[in-house]
N, C-alpha and C positions, 0 to 999 in steps of 0.2 A: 633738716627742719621739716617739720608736719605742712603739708600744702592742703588746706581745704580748699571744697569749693568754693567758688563766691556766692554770696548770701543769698536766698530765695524766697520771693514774695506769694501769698496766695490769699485770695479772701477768704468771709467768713463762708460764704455759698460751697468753696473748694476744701474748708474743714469742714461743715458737714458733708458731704459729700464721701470724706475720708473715713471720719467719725461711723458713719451707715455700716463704711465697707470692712472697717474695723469690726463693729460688731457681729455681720456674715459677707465674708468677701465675696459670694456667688450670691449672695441676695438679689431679686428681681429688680431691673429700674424699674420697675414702676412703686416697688417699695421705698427703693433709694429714694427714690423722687418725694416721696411723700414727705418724708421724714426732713429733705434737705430743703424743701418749702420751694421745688422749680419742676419743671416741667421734666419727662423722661429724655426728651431729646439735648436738652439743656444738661443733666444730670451724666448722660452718657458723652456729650461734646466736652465738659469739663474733665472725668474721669480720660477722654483718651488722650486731651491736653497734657495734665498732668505725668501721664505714662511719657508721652514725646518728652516733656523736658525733663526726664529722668528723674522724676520726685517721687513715684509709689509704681509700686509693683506687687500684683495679688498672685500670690503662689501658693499649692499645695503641700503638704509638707505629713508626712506619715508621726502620728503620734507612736513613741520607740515603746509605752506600757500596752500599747494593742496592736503591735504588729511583729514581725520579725524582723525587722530594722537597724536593731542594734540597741547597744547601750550607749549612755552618757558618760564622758571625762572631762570634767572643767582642768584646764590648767594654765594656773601663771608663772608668766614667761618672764625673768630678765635679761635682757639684752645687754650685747656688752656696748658699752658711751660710744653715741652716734650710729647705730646700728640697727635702731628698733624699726625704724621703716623698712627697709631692705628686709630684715626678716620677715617681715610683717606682709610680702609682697610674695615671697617664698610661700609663707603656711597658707597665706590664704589660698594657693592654687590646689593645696592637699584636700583629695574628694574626703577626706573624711571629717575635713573642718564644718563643720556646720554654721557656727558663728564664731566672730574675729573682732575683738576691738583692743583698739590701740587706750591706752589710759594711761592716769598718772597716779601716783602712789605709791604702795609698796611692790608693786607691779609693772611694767612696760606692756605686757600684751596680755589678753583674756583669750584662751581659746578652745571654744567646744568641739573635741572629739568624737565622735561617733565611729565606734567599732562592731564587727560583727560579734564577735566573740577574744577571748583571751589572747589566743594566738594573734591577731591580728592587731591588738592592742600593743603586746610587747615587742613587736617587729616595729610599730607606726613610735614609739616612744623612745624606744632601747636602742635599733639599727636603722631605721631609715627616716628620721624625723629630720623634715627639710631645714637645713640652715644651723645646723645642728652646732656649728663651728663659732655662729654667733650669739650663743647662749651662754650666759655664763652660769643660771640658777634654773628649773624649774619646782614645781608643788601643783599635786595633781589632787582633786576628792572627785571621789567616784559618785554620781548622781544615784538616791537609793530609793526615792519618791519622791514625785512631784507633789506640790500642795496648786499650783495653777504655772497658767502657762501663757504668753506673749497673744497668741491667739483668743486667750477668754477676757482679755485685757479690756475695760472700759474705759473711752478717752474723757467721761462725763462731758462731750459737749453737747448731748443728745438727750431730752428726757428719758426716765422712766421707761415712759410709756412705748418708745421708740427701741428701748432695751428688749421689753419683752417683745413688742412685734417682730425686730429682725432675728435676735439671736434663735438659732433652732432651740430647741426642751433640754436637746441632750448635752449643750454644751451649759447647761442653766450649774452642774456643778461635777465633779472627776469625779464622786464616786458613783455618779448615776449610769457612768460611761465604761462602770469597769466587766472588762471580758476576758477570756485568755489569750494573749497573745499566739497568732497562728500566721503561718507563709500564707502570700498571696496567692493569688492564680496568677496564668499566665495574664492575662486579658487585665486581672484588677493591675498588676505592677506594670503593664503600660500605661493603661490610667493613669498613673501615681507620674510618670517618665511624664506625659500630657502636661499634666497640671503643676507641675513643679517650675514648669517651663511659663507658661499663663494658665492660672487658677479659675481664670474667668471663662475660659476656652467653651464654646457652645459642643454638647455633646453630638450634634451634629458633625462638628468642624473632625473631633475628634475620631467619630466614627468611621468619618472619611481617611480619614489619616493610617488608621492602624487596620483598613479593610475589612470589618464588621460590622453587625447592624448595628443603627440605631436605640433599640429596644434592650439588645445584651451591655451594650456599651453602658448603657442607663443604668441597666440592675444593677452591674458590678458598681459604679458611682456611687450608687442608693446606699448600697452594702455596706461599702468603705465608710461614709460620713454616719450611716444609722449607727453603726457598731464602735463609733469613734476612731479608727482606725486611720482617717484622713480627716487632717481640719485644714482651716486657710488662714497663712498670715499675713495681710495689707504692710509692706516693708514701708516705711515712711519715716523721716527725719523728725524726731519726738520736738525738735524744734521750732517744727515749722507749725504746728500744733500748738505750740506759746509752753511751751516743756524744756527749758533752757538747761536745768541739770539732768545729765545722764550719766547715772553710777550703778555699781554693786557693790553689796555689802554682802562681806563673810563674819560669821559670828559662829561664836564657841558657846553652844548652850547647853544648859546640864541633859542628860539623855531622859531624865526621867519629865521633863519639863518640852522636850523637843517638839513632840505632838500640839500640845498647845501654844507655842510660841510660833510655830508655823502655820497653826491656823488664823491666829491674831493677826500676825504681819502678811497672810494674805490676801486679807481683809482691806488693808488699806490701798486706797484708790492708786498710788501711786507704785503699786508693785506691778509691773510685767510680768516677771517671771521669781519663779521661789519654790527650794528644791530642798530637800532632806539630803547630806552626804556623808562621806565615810573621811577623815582626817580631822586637823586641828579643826578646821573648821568647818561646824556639822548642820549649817542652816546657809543658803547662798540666795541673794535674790540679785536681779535685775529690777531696776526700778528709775523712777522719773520723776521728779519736780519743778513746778513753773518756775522757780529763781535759785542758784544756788545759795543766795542768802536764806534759803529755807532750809537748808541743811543742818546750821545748827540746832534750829528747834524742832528739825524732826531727828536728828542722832538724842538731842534731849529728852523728847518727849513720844518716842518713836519708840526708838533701841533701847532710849536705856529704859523703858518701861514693860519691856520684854520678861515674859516670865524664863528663868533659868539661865541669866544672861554670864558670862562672863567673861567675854574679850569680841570685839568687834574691830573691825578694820573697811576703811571704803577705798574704790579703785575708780576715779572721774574717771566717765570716757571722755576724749580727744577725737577721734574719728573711727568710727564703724565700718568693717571693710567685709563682713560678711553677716549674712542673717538667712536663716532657714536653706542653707547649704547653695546661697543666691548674692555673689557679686556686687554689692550696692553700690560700693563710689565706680563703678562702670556703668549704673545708671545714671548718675551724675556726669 
């Protein structure tokens, strides 16, 4: 049996506050503050609140189309009856899990892969894929472009206006971001090691850490976020936000149609994440809604008004056990 946490309360002061951090997780307080309507000491006492009782964590996280990083592999997992936790406990320890949730449908587990390259894919899949004994099925689509991403995500509880202030220019759309993906330096990929760990981390704290200045520590940061190469994602329970359904939909959409059905449904407020892939199923998003009673009128008026549609499938999630290659129910 699935054990969640026990339920967790926050006010409205504590979603904006989130809201802020969502749209730039290294935003200034004194911006957060602005937008969250309290004061910067107020704004920063709630934010280290919420970090203690293990409800949000701001972390760095390398975008995989502007770095050397790696590629993306979605795969659903069926477990064999009574099994799916314990596996689920298994993968998420594997560093190349990125994200992990447990769901129900035609699936028991979602899990994004992140490989360096080929070889390392069919070794992580073929021979050494943890818990392998409790698997009865996988289905793997290989991620082939992003259309948005978890990070550029708007929780609308913030105007407009608070859009444009926090978010930086460059994250305003992914092809304004686009560059050749190139190896880090030494110096940017401890960075990256830094902020994975706390995104928030003062480049002082940093500089201290890794025994460099100040000033180079900076450029390298500058570099990473100007060129897109590093963005930050505020991990937080879409719940606690007033987002009670959390799914993904896979959908079979004709190829010549795919470009524009991907940009339509990444459109809609309730998409985190929505990717172009290679299998039956060639359009994938992560996405959230305030009721699950809202589901059928967005599969109605949603999906099925999709240009080029022709088989859809969703996968509830149940409990989130990793996101941006970060432990979440161990924050809880």
């Amino acid at each position: 049996m699935i054990s969640r946490p026990a339920p967790e309360t926050i006010d409205d002061l504590d979603r904006r506050v989130i809201a802020a951090l969502q749209l730039n997780g290294r935003a200034p307080w004194s911006a957060v503050a602005r937008w969250a309507g309290a004061g910067e000491t107020t704004v920063q006492r709630r934010y280290t609140a919420l970090r203690e009782r293990g409800l949000l964590s701001v972390v760095g996280a390398l975008d995989l189309d502007r770095s050397d990083a790696g590629s993306s592999m979605l795969v659903r997992i069926q477990a064999k009856p009574g099994k799916g936790r314990e596996l689920a406990e298994l993968l998420a320890e594997c560093p190349e899990a990125r994200f992990l949730a447990i769901v129900t449908g035609t699936a028991d587990l979602i899990v994004d892969f992140v490989t360096r390259d080929r070889d390392q894919l069919l070794r992580l899949l073929f021979t050494d894929l943890p818990g392998a004994d409790l698997i009865t099925s996988t289905e793997s689509v290989a991620v082939i472009r992003t259309f948005t991403t978890a990070a550029d995500w708007d929780t609308g509880l913030l105007p407009p206006e608070a859009v444009a202030d926090l978010r930086p220019a460059r994250a305003a759309g992914r092809g304004a971001r686009e560059t050749e993906p190139r190896e880090l330096s030494e110096l940017e990929s401890a960075v990256v090691r830094e902020l994975s760990r706390d995104g928030r981390l003062p480049v002082t704290a940093m500089a201290r850490t890794l025994g460099r200045s100040e000033a180079g520590v900076g450029r390298a940061l500058d570099r990473l976020v100007s060129k897109g190469r590093l963005g930050f994602r505020t991990l937080i329970e879409p719940a606690l936000l007033g987002f009670d359904a959390e799914f993904m939909v896979w959908l079979s959409i004709d190829p010549a149609r795919l470009s524009e059905a991907g940009r339509r449904l990444a459109a809609h407020p309730g998409t985190k994440f929505l990717a172009a892939a290679t299998g039956r199923f060639n359009l994938v998003g992560h996405m959230v809604l305030p009721r699950k009673s809202d589901l059928f009128r967005y599969t109605d008026e949603v999906i099925g008004s999709l240009p080029g549609l022709g088989a859809s499938d969703i996968t509830l999630h149940l409990l989130t056990l990793k996101g941006a290659w970060t432990r979440l129910d161990r924050f809880r």
